[in-house]
MARPANU-482793 format. One line per 8 residues: number of its first residue (from 0); their letters; for each residue z, x, y of N, C-alpha, C. Coordinates in steps of 0.001 Angstrom, whole numbers, plus 524288, in hexadecimal, padded with zeros to 5 digits. Atoms other than C-alpha are relative to their C-alpha. Example, Ala and Ser with C-alpha at 12.3 -4.5 7.8 and 13.67 -1.06 7.14 Angstrom:
<sites>
0) AS) 80000,8037A,7FB5A,81E78,8300C,7EE6C,80000,80384,804B0; 7FFC4,7FCCC,7FB5A,81BE4,83566,7FBDC,802DA,7FCFE,80442
</sites>
This chain:
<sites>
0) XXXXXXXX) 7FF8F,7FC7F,80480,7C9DF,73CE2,8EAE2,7FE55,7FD1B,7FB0A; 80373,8038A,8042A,7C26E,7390A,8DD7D,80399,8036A,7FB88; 7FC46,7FFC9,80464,7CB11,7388E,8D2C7,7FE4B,7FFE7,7FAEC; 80417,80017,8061E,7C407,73C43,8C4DF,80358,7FF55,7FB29; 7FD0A,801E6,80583,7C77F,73566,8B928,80081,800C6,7FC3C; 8002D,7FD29,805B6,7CB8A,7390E,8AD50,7FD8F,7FD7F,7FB8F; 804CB,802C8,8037B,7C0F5,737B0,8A2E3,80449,7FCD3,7FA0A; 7FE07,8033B,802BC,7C323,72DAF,89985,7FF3D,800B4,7FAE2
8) XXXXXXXX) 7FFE2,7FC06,80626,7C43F,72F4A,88B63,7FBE5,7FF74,7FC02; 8047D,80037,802E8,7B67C,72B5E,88727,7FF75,803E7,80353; 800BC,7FC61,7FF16,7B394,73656,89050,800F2,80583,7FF51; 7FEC8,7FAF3,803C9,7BBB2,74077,888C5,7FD0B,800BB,7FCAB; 801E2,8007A,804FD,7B4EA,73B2D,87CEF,7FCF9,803CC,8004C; 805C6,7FDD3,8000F,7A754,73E5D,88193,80165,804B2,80224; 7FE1E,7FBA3,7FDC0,7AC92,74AC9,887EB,7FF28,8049E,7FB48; 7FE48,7FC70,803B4,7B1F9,7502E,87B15,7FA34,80031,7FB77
16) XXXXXXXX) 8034E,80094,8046A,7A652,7496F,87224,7FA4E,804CC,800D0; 80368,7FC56,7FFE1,79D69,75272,87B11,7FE74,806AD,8001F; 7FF0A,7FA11,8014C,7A2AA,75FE7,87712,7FC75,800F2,7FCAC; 8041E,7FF08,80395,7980F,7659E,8704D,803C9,8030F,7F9FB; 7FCC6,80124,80510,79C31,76648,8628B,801CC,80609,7FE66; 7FF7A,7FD43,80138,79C60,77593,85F3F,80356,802EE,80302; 7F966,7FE71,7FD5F,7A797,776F9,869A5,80272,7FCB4,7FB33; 7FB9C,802FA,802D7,7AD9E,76CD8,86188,802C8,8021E,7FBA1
24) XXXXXXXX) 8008F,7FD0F,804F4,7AB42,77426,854DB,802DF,803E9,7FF83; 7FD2E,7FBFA,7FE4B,7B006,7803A,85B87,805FE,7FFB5,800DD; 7FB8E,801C1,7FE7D,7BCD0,77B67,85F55,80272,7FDB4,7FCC3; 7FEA8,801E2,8036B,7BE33,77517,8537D,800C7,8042D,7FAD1; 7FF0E,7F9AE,7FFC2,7BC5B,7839A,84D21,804A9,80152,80057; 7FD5F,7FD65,7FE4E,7C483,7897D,854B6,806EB,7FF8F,7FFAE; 7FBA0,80081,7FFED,7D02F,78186,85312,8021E,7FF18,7F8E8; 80152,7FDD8,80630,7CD23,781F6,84205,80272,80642,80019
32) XXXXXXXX) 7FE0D,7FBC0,8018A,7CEF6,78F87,8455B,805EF,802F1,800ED; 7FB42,7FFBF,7FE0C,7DA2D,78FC4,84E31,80439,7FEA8,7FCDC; 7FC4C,803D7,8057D,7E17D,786F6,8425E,8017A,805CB,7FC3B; 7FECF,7FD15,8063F,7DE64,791DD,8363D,80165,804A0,8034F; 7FD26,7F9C0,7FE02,7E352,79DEC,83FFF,804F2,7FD82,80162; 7FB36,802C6,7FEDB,7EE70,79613,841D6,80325,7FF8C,7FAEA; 7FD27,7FE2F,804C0,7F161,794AD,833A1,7FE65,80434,7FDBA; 7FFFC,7FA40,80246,7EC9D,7A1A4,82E61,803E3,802D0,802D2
40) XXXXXXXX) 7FBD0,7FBF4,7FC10,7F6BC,7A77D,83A6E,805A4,7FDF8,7FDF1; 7F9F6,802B8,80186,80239,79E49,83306,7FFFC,801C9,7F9B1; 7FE53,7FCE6,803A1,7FE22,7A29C,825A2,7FFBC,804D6,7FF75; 80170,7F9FC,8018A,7FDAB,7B127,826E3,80599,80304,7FE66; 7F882,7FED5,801F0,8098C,7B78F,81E3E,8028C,80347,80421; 7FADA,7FB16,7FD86,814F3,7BDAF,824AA,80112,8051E,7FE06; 7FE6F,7FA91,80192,817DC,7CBA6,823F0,8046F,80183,800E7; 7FD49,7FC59,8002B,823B3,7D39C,82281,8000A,80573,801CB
48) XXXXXXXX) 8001C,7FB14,7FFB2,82778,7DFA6,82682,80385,802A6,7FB1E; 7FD3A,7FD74,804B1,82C76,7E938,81AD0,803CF,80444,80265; 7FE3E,7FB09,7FCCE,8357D,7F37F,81F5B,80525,80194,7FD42; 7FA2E,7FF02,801B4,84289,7FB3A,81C47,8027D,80653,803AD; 7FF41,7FB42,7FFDE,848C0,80720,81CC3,80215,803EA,7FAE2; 7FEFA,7FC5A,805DC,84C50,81228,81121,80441,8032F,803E6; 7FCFC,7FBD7,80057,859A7,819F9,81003,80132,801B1,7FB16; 7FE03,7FF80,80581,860FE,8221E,8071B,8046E,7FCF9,7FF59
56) XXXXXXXX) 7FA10,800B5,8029E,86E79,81F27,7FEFF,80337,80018,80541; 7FA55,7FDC2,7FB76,87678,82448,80DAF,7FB64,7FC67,8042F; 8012D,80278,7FE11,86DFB,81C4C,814D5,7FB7E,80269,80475; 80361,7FD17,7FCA6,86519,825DF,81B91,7FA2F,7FEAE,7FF2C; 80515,7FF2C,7FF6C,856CC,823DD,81F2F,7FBC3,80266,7FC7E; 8055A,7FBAA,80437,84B25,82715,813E0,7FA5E,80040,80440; 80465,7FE63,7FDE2,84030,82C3D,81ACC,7FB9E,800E0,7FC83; 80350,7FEEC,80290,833BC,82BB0,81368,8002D,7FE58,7F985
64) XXXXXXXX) 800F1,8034B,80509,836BF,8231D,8083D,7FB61,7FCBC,7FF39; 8056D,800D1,7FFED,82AF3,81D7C,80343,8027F,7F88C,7FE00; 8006F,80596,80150,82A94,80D8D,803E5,7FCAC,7FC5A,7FEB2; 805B9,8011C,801E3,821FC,8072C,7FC47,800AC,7F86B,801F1; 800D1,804AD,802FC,81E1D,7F732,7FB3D,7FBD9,7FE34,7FDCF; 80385,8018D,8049F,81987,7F04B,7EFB1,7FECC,7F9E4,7FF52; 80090,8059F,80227,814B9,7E341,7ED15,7FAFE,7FF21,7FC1B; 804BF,80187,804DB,80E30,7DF76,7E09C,80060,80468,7FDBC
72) XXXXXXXX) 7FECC,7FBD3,80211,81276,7EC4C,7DBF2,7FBAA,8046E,80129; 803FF,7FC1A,7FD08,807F7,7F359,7E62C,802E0,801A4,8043E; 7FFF4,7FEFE,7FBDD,80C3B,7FC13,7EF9B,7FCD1,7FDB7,805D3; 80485,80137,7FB89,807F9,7F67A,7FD4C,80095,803DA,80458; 800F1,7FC2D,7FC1F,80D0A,8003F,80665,805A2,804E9,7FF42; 7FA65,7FBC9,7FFA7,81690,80CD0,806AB,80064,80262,804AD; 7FE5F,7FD81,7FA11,81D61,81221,81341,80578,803DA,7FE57; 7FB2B,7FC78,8007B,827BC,81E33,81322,80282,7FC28,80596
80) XXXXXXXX) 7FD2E,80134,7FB18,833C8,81A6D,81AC4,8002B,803C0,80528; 800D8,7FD50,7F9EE,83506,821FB,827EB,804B8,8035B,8009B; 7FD0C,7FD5E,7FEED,83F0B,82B29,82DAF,8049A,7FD5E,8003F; 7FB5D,801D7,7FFC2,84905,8219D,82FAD,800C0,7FBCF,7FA7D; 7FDF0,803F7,80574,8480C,81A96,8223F,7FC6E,7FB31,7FF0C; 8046F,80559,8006A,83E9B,80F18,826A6,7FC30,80136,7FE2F; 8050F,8003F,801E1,8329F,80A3D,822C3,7FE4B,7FA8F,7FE12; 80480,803DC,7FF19,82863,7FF0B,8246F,7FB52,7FE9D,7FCBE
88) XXXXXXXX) 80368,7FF2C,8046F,8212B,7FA17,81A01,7FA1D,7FCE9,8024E; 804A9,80294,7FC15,81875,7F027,8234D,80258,7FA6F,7FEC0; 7FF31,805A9,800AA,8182B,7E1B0,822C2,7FBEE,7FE13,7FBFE; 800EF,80138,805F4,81545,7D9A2,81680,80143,7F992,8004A; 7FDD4,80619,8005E,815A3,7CAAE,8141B,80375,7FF1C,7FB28; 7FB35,7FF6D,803BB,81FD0,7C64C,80B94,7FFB9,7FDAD,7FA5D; 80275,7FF7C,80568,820B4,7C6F1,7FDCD,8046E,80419,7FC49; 7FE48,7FCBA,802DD,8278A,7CEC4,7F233,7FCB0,80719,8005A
96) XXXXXXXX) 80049,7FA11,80079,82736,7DEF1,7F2B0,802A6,803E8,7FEBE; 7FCA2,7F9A9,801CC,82BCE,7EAA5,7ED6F,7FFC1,8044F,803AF; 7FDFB,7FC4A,7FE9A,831F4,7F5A6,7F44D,800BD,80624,7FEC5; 7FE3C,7FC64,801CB,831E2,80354,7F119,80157,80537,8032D; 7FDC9,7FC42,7FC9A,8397B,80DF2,7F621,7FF68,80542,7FE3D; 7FDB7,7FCCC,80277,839E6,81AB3,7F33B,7FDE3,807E5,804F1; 7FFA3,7FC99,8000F,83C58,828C0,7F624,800C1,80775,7FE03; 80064,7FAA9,80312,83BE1,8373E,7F280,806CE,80133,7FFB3
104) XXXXXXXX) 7FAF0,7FEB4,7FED1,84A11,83A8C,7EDB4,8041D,7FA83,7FE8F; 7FCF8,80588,801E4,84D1F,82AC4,7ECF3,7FF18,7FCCB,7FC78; 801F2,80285,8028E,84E02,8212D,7E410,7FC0C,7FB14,8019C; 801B1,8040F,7FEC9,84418,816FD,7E486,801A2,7F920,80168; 7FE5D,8052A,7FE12,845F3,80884,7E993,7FB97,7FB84,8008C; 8045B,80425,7FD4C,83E17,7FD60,7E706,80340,7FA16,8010E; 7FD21,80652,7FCFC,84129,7EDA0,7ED62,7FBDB,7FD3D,7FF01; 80369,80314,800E8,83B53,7E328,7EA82,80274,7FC4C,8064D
112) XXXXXXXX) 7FD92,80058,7F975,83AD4,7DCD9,7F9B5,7FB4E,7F9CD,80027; 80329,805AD,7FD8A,83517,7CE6D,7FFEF,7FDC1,8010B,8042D; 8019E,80098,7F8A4,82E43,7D146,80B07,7FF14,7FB0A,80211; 7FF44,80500,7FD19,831A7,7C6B0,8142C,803F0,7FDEB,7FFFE; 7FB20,801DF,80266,83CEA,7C25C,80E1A,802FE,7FDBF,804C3; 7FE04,8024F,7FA71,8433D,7B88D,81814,7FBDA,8007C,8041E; 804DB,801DD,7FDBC,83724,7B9B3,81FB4,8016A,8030B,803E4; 7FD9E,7FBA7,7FC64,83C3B,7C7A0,8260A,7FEFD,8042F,7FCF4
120) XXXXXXXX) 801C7,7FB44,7FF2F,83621,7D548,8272D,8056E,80357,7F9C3; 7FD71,7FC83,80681,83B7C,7DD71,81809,8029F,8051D,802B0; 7FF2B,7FB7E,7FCD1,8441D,7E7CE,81DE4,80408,80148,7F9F6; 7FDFB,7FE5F,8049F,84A8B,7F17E,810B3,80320,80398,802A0; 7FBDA,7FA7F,8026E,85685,7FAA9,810E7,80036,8031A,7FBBF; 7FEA8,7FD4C,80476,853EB,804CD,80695,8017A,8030A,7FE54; 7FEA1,7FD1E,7FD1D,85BE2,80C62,80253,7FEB6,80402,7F988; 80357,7FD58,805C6,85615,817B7,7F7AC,805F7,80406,7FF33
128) XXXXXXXX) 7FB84,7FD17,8010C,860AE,81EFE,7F009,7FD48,805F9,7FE70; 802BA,7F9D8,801B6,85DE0,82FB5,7EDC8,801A4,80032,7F975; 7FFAD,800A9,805D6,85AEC,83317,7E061,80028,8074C,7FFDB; 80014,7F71D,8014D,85DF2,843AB,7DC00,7FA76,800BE,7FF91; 80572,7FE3F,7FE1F,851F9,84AF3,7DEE2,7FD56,800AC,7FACA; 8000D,7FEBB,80593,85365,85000,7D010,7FB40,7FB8C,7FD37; 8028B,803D4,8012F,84D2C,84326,7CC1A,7F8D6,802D7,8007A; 805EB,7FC1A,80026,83FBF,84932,7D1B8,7FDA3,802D8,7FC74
136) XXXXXXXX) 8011F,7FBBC,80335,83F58,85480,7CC86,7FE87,7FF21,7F93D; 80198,8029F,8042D,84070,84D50,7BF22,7FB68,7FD6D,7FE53; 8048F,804CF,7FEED,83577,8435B,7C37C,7FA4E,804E8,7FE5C; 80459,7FC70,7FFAF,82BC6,85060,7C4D3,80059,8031B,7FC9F; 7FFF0,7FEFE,80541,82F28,85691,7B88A,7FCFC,7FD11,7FBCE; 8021D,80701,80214,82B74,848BC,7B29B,7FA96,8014B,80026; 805DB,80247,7FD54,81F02,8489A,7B876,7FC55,803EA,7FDAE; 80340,7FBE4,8020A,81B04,85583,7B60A,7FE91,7FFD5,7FA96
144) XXXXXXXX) 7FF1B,7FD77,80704,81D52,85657,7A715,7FD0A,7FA88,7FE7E; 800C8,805B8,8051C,81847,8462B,7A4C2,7FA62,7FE0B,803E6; 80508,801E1,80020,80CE0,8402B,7AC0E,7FC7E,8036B,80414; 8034D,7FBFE,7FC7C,80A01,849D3,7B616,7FE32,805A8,7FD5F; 80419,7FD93,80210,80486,85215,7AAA3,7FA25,800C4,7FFFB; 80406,80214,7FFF3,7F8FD,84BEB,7AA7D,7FC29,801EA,80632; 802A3,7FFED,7FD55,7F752,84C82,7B89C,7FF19,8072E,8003C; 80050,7FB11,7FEC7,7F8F4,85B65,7B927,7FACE,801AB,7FAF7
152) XXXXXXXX) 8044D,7FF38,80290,7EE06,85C02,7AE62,7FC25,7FF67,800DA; 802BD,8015C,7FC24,7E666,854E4,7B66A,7FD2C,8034B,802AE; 801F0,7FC71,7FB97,7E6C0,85E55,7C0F7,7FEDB,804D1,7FDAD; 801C5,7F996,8034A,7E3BF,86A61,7B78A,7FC3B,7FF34,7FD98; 80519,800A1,801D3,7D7B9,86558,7B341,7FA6A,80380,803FF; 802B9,7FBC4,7FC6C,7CDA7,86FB1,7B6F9,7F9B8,7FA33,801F9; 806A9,801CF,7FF31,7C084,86A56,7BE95,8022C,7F950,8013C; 8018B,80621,7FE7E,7C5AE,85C68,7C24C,80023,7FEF8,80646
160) XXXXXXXX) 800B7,8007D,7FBF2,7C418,856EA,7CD8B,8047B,7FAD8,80332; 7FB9E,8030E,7FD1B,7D22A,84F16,7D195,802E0,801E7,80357; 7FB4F,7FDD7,7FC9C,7DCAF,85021,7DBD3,8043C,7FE7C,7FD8A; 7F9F8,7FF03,80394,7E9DB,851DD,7D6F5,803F2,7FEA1,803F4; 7F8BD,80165,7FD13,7F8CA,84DB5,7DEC9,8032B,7FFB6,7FCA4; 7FB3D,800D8,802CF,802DA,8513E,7D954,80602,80000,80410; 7F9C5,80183,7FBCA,81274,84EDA,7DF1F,7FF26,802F7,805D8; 7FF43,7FB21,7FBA1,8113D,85A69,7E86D,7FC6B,7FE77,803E1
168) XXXXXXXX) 80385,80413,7FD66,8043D,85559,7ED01,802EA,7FC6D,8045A; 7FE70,80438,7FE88,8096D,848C9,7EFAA,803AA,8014C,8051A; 7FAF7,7FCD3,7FD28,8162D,84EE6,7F548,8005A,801AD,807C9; 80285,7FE91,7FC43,80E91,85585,7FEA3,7FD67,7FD1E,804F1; 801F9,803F6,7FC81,80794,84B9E,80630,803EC,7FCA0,800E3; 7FB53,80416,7FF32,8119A,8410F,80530,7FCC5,7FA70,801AC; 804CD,80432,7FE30,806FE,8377F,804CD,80498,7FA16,7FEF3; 7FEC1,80434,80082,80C12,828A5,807D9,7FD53,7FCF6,7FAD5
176) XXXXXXXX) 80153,80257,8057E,8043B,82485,7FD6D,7FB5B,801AC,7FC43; 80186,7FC92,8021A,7FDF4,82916,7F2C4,7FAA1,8025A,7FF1D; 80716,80103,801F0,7EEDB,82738,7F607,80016,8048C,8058C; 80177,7FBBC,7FD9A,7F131,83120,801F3,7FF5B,8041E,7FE7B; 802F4,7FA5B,80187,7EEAF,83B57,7F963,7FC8A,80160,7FE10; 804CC,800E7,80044,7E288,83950,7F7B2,7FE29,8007B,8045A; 8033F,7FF97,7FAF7,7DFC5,83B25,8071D,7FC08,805ED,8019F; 801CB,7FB41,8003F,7DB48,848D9,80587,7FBA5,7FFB8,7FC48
184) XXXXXXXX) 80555,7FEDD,803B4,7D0C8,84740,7F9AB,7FD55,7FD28,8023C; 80638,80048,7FDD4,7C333,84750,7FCA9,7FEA4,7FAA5,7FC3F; 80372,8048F,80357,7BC38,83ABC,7FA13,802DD,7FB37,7FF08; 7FD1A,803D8,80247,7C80B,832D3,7F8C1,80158,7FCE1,80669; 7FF41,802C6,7FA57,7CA59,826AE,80374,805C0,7FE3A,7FF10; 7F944,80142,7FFBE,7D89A,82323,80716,7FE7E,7FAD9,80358; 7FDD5,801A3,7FCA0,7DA8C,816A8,80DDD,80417,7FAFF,7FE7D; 7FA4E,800E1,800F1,7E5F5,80DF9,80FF2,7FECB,7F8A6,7FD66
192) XXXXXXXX) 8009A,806D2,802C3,7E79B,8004B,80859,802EB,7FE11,80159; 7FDD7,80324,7FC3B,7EAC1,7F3C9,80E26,8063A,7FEB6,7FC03; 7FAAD,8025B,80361,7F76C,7F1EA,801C3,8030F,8055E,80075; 7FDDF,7FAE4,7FE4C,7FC4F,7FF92,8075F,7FD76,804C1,7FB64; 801AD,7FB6C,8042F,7F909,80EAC,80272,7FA77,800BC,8012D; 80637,7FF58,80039,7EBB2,81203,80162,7FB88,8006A,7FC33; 8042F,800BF,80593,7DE65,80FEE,7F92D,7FD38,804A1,801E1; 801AE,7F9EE,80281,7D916,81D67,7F24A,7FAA8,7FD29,7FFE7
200) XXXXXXXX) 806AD,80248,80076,7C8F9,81ACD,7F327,7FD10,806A7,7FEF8; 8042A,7FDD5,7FEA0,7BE01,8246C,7EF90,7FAE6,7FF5B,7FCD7; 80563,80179,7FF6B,7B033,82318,7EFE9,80044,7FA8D,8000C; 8007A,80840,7FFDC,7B3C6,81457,7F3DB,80371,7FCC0,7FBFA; 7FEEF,80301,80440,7BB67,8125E,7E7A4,8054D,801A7,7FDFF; 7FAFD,7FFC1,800BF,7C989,810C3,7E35E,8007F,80412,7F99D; 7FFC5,7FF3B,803D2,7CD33,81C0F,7D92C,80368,7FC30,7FBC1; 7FBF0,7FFAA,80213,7D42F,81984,7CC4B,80459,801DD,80107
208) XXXXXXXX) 7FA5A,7FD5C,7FFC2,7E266,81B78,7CB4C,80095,7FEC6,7FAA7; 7FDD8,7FF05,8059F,7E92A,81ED3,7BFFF,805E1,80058,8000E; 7FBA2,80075,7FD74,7F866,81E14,7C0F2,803AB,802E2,7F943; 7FEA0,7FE1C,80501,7FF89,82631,7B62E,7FD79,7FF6E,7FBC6; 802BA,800CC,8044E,7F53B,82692,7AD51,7FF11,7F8CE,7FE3E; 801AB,807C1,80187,7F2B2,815F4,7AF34,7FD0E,7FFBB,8048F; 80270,8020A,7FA17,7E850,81232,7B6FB,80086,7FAC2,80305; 7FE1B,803A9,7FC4F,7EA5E,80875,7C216,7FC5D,7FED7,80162
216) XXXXXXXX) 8056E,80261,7FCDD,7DE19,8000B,7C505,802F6,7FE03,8036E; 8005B,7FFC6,7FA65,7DC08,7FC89,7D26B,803BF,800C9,80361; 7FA77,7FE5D,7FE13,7E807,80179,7D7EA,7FEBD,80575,803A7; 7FFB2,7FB81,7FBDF,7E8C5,80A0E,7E466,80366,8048F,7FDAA; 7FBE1,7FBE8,800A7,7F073,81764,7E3A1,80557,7FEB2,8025B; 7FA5B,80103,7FCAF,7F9F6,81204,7EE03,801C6,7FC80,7FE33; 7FD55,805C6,80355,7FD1D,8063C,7E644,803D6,801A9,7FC36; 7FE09,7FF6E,803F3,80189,80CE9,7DADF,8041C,805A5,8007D
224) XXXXXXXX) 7FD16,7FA5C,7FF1E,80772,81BC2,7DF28,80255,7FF95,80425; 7FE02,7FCA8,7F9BC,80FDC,8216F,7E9B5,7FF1B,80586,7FEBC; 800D9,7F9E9,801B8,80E58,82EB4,7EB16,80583,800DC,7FF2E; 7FB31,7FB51,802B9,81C99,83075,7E8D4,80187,7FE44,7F95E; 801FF,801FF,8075C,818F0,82ACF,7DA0B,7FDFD,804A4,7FE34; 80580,7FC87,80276,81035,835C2,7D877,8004D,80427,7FEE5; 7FF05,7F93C,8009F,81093,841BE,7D1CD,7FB12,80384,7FEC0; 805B1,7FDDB,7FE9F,80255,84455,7D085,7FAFE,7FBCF,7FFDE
232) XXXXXXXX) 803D1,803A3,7FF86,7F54B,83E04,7D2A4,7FBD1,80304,7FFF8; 8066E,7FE2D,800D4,7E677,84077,7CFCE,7FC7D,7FCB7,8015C; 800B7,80381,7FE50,7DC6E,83D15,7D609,7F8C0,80232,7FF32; 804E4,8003A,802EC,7CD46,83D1C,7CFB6,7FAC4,7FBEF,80422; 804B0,8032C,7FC09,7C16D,839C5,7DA60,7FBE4,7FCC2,7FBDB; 80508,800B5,802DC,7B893,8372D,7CF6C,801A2,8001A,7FA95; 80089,7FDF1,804A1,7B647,8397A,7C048,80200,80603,7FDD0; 7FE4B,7F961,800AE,7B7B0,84786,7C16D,80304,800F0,7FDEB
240) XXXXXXXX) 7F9EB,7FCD1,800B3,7C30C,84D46,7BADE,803F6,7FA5B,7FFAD; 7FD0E,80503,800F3,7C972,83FCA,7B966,801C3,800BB,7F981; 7FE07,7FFDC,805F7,7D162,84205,7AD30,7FE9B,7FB09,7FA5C; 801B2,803ED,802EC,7CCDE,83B0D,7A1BE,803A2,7FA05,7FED7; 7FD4A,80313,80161,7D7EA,831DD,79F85,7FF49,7FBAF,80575; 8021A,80304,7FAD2,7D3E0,82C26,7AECA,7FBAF,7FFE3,80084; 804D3,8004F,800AC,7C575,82C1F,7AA99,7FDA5,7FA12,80122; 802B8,8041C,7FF77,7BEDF,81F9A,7B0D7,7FACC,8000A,80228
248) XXXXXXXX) 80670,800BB,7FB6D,7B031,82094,7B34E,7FE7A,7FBED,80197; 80353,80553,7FD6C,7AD63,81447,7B896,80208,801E0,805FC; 7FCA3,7FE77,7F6D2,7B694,81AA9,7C4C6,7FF73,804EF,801D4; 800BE,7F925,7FDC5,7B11C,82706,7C68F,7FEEE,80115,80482; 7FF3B,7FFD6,7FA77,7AEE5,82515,7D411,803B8,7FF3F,80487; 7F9D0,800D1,7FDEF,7BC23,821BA,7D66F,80430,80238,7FFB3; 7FB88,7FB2D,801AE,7C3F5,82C2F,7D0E4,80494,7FB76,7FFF8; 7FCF7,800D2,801E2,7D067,829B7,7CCF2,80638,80378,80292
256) XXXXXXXX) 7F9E7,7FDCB,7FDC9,7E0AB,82C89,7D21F,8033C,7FEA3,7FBDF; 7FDBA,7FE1D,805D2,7E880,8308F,7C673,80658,80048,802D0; 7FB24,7FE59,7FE60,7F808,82F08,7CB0C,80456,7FF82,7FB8E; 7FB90,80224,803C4,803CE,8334E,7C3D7,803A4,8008A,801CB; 7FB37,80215,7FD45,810D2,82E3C,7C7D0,804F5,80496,7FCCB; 7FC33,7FE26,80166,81CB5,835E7,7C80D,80393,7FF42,7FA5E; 7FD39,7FF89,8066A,823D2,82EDE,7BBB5,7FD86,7FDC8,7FD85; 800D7,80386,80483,822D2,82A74,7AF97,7FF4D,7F9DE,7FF0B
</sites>
């Protein structure tokens, strides 16, 4: 039996020295790359989950309270709570945010909240107190008689060419946010933005907004309104009929969204 010897270690040498070099290169590559997916997979932030539930004063279940969050003082996403009170805002890396709660009938609720906090998923108990209905009714008196003059003048202008929402409108649809009502006009594109809500586009191009008679450069509709803010809105494809006091020709291809907010 012939017994084969194990090569000796100038024979590794020349072994290894005769790898042709662009394996070497390759392998040398490959493990460069293996390294930076190794630390890009150690720095990638942690996320949170946001979550809670909404009752009243007796402890019962709000269904369809509207939950907003804010950071940097931008809406990023709103979700109604659900039949049993919950509701899921998504996951978020951690950081300072505002909270806002609110309902038809309740008083509002805002929190200022850590997501992460202890380095565990944000879970809220909130609990919204009922406010007399009376209050309303006051609110739309208000409205009528002080800035929602304007808009009703607006809409009595013979020969223009805007769309009009007023409460009832709104009411009606029950739009999550306030750029779905815009899904019905011709010419106008809806789609959804990555900081939550959705970006208003037509002919390619972001209208003006105008926000109680102040205009709001570059600012989405969903950034700045909810529809339950809203007691009427206008909405101008073009030049046309664009009331003089919202007169910008450099944006006449962009028309213009005219919103006025419930109060003062």
């Amino acid at each position: 039996m012939r017994v084969r010897k194990a090569p000796s270690f100038n024979q590794l040498l020349r072994d290894k020295m005769s790898i042709p070099r662009p394996l070497l290169c390759c392998a040398s590559l490959c493990a460069l790359a293996s390294a930076a997916i190794a630390q890009t997979a150690t720095t990638t932030p942690t996320e949170y989950r946001v979550s809670g539930i909404v009752r009243d004063g007796s402890g019962n279940a709000l269904d369809n309270a509207e939950v907003s969050l804010l950071t940097g003082g931008i809406i990023r996403i709103v979700v109604p709570s659900k039949g049993d009170g919950q509701f899921s805002l998504g996951n978020f890396t951690a950081g300072k945010a505002m909270l806002q709660v609110r309902r038809v009938g309740y008083e509002q609720r805002n929190f200022n909240i850590t997501i992460g906090a202890d380095q565990k998923p944000t879970y809220l108990e909130i609990v919204l107190s009922e406010i007399p209905q009376k209050l309303e009714e006051v609110l739309v008196k208000a409205d009528e008689e002080g800035r929602l003059r304007q808009f009703a003048e607006h809409k009595a202008e013979p020969n223009n060419f805007g769309r009009y929402f007023d409460r009832s409108d709104i009411r009606k649809r029950n739009p999550l946010y306030a750029s779905e009502m815009f899904r019905t006009v011709a010419g106008v594109q809806i789609q959804a933005s990555s900081g939550g809500g959705n970006t208003v586009r037509i002919r390619g191009c972001r209208p003006l907004l105008w926000m109680d008679g102040q205009r709001v450069p570059g600012a989405e509709l969903d950034e700045v309104a909810r529809p339950s803010d809203i007691a009427g809105m206008e909405f101008y494809p073009s030049n046309a009929g664009i009331p003089a006091e919202f007169m910008d020709r450099e944006n006449g291809a962009c028309g213009i969204i005219v919103v006025w907010s419930k109060s003062q």
